[in-house]
C-alpha positions as CSV (number, residue, x, y, z in Angstrom):
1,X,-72.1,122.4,74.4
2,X,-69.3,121.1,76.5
3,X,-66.6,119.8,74.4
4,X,-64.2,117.7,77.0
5,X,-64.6,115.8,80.5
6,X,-62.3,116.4,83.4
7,X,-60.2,113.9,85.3
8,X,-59.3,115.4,88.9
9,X,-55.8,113.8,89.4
10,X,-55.4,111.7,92.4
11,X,-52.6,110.2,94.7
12,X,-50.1,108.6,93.2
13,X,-52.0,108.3,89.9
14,X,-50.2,108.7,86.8
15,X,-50.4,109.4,83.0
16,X,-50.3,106.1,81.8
17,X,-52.8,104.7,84.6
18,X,-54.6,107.5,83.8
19,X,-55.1,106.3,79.8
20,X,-55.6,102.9,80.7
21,X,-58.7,103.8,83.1
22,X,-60.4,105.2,80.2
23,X,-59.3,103.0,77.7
24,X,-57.2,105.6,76.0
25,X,-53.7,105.3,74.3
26,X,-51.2,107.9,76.7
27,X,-50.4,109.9,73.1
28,X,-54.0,110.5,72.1
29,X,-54.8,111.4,76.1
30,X,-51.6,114.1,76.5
31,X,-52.3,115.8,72.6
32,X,-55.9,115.7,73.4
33,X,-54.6,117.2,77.0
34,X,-52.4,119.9,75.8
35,X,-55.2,120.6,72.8
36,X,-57.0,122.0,75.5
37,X,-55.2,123.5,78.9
38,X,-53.3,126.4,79.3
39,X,-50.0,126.6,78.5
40,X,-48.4,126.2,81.7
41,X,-50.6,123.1,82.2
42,X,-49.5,121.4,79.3
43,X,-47.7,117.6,79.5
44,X,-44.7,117.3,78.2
45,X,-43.5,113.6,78.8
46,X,-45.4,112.6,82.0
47,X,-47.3,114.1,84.7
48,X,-45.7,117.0,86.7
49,X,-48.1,119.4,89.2
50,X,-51.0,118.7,86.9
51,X,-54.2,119.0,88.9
52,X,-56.2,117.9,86.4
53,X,-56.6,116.0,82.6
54,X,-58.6,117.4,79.8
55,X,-60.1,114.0,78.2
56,X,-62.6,113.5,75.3
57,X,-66.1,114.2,76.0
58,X,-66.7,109.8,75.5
59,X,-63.8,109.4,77.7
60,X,-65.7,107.7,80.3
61,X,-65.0,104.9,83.1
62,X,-68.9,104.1,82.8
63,X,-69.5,103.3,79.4
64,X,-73.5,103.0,79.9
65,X,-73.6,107.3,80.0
66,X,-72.6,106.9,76.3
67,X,-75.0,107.9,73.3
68,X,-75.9,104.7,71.4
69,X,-74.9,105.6,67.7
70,X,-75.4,103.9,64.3
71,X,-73.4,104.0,61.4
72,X,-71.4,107.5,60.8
73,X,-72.8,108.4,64.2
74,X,-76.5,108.6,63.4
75,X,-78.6,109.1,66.2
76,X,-81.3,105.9,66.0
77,X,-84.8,106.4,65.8
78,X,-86.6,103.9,68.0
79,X,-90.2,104.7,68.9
80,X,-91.7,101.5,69.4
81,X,-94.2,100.9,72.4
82,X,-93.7,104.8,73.1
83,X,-96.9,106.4,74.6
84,X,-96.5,109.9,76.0
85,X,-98.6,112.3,77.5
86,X,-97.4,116.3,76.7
87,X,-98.1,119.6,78.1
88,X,-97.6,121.9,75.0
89,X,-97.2,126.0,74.9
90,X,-97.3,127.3,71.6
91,X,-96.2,131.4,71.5
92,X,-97.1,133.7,68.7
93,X,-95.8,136.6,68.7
94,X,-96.2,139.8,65.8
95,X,-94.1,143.3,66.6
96,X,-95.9,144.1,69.9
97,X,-98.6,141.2,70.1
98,X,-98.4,138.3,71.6
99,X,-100.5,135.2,71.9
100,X,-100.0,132.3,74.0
101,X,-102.0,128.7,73.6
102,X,-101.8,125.7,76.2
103,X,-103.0,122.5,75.7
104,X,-102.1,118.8,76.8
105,X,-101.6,115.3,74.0
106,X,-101.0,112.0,73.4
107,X,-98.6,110.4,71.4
108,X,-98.7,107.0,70.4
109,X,-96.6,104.6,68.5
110,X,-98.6,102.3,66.4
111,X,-96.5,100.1,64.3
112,X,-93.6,100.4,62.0
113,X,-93.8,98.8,58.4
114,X,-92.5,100.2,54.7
115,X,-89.8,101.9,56.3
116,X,-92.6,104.6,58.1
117,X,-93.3,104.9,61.6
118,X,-97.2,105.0,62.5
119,X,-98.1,107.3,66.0
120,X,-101.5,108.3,66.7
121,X,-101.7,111.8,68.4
122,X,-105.0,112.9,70.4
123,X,-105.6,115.9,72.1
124,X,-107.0,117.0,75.9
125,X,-110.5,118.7,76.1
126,X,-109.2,121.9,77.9
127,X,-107.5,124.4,75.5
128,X,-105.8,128.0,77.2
129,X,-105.4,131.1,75.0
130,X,-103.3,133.5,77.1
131,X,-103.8,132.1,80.7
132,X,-107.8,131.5,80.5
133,X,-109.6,128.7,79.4
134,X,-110.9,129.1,75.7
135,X,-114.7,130.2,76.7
136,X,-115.1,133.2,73.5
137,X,-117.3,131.9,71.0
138,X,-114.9,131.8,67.9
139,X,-112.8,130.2,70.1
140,X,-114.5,127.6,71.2
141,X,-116.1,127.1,67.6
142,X,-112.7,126.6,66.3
143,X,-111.9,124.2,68.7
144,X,-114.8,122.1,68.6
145,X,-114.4,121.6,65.1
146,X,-110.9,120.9,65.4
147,X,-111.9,118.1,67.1
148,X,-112.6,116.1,64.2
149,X,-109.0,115.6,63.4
150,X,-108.7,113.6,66.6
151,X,-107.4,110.8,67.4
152,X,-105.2,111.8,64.3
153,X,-102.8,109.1,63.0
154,X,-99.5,110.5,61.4
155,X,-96.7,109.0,59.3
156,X,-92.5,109.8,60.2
157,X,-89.8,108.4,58.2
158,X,-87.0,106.5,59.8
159,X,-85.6,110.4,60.5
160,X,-88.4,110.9,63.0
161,X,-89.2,113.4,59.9
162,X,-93.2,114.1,59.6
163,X,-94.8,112.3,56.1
164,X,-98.3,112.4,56.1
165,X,-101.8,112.2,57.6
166,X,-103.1,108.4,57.6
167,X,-106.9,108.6,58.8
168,X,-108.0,111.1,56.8
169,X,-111.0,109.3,55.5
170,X,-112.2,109.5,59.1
171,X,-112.9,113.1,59.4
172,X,-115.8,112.6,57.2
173,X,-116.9,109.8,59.4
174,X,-116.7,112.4,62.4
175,X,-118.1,115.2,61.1
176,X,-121.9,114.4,61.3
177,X,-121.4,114.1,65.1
178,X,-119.0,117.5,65.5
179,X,-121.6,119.2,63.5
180,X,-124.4,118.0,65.7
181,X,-122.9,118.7,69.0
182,X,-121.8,122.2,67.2
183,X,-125.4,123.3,66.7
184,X,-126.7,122.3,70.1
185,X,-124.1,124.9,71.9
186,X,-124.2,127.7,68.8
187,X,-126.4,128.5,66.2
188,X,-126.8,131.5,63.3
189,X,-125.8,131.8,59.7
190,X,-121.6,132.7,61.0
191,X,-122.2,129.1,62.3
192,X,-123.5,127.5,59.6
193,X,-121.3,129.1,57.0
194,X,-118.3,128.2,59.7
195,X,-118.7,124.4,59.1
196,X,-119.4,124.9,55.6
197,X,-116.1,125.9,54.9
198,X,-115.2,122.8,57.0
199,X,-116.9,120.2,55.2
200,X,-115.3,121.9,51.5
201,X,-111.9,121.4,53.5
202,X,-112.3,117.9,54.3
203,X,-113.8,116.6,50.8
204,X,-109.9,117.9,50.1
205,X,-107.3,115.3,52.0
206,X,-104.7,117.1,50.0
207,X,-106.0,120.3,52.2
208,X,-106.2,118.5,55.6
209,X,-102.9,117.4,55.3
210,X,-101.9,120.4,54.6
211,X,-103.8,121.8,58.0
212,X,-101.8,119.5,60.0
213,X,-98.5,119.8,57.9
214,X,-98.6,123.5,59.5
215,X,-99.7,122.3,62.9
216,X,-96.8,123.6,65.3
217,X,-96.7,120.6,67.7
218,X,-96.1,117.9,65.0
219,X,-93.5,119.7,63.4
220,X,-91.5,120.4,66.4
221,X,-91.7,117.0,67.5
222,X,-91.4,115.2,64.5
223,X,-88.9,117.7,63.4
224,X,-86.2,114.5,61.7
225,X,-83.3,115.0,64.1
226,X,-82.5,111.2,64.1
227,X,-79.2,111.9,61.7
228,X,-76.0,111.6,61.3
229,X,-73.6,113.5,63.1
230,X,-70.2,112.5,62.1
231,X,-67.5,112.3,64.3
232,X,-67.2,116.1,65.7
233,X,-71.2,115.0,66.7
234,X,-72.3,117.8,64.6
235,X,-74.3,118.5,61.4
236,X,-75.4,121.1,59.2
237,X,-78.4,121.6,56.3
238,X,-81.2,123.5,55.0
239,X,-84.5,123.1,56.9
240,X,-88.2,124.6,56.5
241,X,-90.6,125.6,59.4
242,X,-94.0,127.0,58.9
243,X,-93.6,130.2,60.4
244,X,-95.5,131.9,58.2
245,X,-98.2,130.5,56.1
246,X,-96.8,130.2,52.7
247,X,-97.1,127.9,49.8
248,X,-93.4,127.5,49.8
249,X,-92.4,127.1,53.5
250,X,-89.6,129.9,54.7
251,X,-85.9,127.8,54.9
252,X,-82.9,128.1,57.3
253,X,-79.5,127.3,57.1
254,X,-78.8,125.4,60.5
255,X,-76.6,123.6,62.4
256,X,-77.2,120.8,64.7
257,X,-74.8,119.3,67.9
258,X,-75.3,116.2,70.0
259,X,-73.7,115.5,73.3
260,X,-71.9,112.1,73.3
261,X,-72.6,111.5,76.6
262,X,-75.9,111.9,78.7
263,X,-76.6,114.0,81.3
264,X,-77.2,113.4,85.3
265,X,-80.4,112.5,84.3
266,X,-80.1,110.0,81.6
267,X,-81.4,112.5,78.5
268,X,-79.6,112.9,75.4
269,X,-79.0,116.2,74.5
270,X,-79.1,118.2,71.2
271,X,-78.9,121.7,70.6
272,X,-79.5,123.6,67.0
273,X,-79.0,127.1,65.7
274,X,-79.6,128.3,62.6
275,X,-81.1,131.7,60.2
276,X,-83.1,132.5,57.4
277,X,-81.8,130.9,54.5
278,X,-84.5,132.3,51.4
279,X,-84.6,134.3,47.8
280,X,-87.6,135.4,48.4
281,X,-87.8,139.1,50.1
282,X,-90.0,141.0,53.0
283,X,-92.3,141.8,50.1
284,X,-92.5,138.5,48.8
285,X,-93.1,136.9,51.9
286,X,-96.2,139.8,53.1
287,X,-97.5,139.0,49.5
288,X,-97.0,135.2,49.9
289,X,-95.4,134.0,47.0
290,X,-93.6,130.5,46.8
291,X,-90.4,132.1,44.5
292,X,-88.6,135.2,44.2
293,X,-90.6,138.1,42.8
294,X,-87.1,139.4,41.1
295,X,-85.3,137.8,38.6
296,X,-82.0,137.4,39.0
297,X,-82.2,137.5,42.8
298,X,-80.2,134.5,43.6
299,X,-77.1,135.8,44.9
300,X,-79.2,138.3,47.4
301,X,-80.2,136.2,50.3
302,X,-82.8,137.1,52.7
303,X,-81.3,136.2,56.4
304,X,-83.6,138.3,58.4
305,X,-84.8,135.5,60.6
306,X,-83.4,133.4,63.2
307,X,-83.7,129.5,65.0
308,X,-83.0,128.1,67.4
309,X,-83.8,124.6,69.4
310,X,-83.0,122.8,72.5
311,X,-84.5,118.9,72.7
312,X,-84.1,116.7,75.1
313,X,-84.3,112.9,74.9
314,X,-84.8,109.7,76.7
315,X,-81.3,107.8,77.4
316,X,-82.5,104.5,76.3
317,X,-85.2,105.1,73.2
318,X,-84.1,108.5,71.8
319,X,-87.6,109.8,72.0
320,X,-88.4,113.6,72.9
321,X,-88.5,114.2,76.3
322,X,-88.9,117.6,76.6
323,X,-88.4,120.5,73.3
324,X,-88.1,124.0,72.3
325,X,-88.4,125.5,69.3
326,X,-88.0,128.8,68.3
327,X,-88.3,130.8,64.7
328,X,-88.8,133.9,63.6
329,X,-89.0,136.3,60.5
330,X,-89.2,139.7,59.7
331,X,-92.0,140.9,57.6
332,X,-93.6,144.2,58.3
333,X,-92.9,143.3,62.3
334,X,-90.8,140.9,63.3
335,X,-93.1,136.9,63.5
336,X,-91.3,134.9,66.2
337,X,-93.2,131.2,67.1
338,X,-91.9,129.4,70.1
339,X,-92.9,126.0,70.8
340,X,-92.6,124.4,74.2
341,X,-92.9,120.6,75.0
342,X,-92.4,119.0,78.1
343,X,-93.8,115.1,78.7
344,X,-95.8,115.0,81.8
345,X,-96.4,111.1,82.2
346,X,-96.8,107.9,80.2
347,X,-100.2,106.5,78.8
């Protein structure tokens, strides 16, 4: 991420008219200058055949291409009246195979109150697996039933950080009719077994929650970037993904970076990077244990995985404008999930 501006040095222009344009004392511009030039551009008193000055990256003559911060420089989270349509391509990928699913959403923001955010998230009718409209039977089975989850209404935490499912008792209230539409296009005992297992599932909201608390879109959109970044605009810490289903989700050590200053096109960026952070081994993970499987294990940490992300967000609300999201692990082939978000139009 670019670290410094540049100031092209004009006619008669000096140092000190230089610092004053940006609001800048001349000490802090020359040391910030020579912190950053090569040596035979370096300033010692005043200007000599300097062609251009190396200034901070907020060092800007308009002020309105500055990131809004809070306190410590945290980036604000500030959702309300957001509504947001999304094209989404999720990427699954194990060794050799590879799985790619499209599909379009809503996102709404609701309300704010208890120091949550409320959105509600509904999904388009088409759904792509690898190029082609879903038309295989167990896919379309899957994602007709899915369909009782939506409209789905979701908690965040003043991080943008996902909390919880809020409608759950509404899934019961849908089934009857997914069921019924269900058994007018298939039929068979797989069928009625199918949405058997889905009615035990939702008489458990700790279960659906679950189900959605592994669902790749939320978590990369609600992923709790809204922090602080202190004042090198960068931040570190441990978070989990669900890149393999696991009790105990797999962590990673990452780092996070903000650009003070937005783009030509009034976004905010952020970038992160980041590996596999966990005690638990290949073994443990392939046999899906939430803890180590050997005592003593702490001091031998498992870093065979990588992530990365790349967001993009709106100038003057901070909300996600377009996303990626990569992670991967290595169990007996290399798991890598990529999730792609792009907004294609307001609601």
């Amino acid at each position: 991420m670019q670290k410094f501006n540049k100031h092209i040095v004009g006619q008669d222009e000096t140092l000190k008219s230089i610092a004053a344009l940006y609001n800048l004392p001349v000490e802090e511009l020359k040391r910030f200058h020579n912190n950053h030039c090569e040596v035979r551009d370096m300033i010692l008193i005043t200007l000599t055949d300097q062609k251009e000055v190396f200034l901070p990256r907020t060092a800007v003559a308009d002020k309105s291409r500055l990131v809004t911060f809070g306190h410590g420089n945290t980036l604000i989270f500030q959702p309300e009246n957001v509504c947001c349509r999304y094209g989404v391509i999720i990427t699954i990928e194990n060794g050799d195979r590879r799985n790619e699913l499209k599909y379009e959403t809503t996102v709404r923001w609701l309300k704010s109150e208890n120091h949550l955010h409320y959105f509600e998230v509904d999904r388009i009718p088409k759904l792509y697996l690898n190029e082609e409209e879903v038309n295989e039977i167990a896919d379309l089975l899957a994602y007709k039933t899915s369909q009782v989850l939506y409209p789905l209404q979701v908690s965040t935490d003043r991080k943008g950080k996902l909390q919880s499912i809020e409608n759950g008792t509404a899934f019961k209230e849908r089934w009857p009719r997914i069921k019924k539409e269900v058994f007018k296009e298939f039929g068979g005992e797989t069928v009625e077994d199918y949405c058997l297992r889905i009615e035990e599932t939702l008489q458990e909201p700790e279960t659906v929650s679950l189900l959605m608390k592994n669902d790749y879109f939320l978590r990369t959109l609600f992923f709790g970037i809204y922090q602080g970044f202190g004042r090198h605009y960068k931040t570190e810490g441990t978070e989990s993904f669900p890149v393999v289903r696991n009790p105990v989700e797999a962590h990673y050590r990452i780092g996070l970076e903000i650009d003070p200053l937005k783009d030509e096109y009034d976004l905010i960026r952020m970038e992160g990077y980041g590996t596999l952070y966990e005690e638990r081994s290949i073994p443990d993970f392939i046999s899906r244990l939430p803890f180590s499987s050997v005592a003593g294990q702490k001091d031998i940490i498992n870093t065979d995985g990588s992530f990365r992300m790349q967001y993009y967000l709106n100038g003057q609300n901070a909300f996600p404008e377009s996303m990626y999201l990569e992670c991967s692990i290595l169990l007996r082939e290399r798991k890598k999930v990529s999730v792609v978000i792009a907004k294609i139009g307001n609601e």
